[in-house]
C-alpha positions, -999 to 999 in steps of 0.1 A, spaced: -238 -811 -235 -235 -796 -267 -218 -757 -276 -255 -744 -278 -272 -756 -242 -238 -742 -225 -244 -713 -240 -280 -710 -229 -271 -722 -195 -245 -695 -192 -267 -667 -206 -293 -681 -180 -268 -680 -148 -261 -641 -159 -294 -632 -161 -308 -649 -127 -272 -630 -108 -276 -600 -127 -317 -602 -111 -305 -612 -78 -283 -579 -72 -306 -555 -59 -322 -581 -31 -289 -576 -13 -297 -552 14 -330 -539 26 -329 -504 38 -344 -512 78 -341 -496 110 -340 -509 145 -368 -500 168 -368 -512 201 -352 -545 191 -373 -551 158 -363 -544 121 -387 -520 105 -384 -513 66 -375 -477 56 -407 -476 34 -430 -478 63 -411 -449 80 -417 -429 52 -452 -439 47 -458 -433 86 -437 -398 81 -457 -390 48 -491 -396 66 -482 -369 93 -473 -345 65 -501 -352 44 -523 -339 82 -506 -309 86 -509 -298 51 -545 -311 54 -546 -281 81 -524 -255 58 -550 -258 27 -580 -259 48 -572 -222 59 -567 -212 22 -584 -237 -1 -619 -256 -3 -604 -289 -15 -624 -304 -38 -622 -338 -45 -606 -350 -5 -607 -381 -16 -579 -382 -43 -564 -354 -29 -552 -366 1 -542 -402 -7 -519 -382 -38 -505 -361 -12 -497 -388 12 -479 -408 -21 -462 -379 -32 -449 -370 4 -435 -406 8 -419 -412 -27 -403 -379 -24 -393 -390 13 -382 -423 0 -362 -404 -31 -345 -381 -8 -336 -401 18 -325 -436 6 -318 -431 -30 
């Protein structure tokens, strides 16, 4: 092998390990003897939140476009959930 593919093999070997680093550990919980990933806890939390504000802003608000509303409320509540807790 010449200088230049050693090089190229070398720069290749630190990229694919330096890519590789963040599938070391899934955030998961265990429920009841089964591994659940922390994003679906937050999307399961974030749908709950996104009903009981549902209930909040129909006292006070006419909402008026539901259908974006509520599906941006229910990312917004589980990024921030996701940020808060595991980041």
């Amino acid at each position: 092998m010449n200088a230049n593919a050693l090089c190229r093999l070398r720069h290749w070997f630190l990229l694919t390990t330096l890519s590789l680093t963040g599938c070391g550990r899934a955030p998961s919980f265990d429920i009841l003897g089964s591994f659940f990933p922390a994003w679906l806890l937050c999307f399961v939390a974030a749908i709950l939140l996104t009903v009981l504000s549902r209930e909040v802003l129909r006292r006070y608000v006419e909402i008026a476009w539901p259908i974006v509303t509520y599906p941006s409320l229910t990312a917004l509540f589980a990024f921030g959930l996701w940020l808060v807790l595991f980041r």
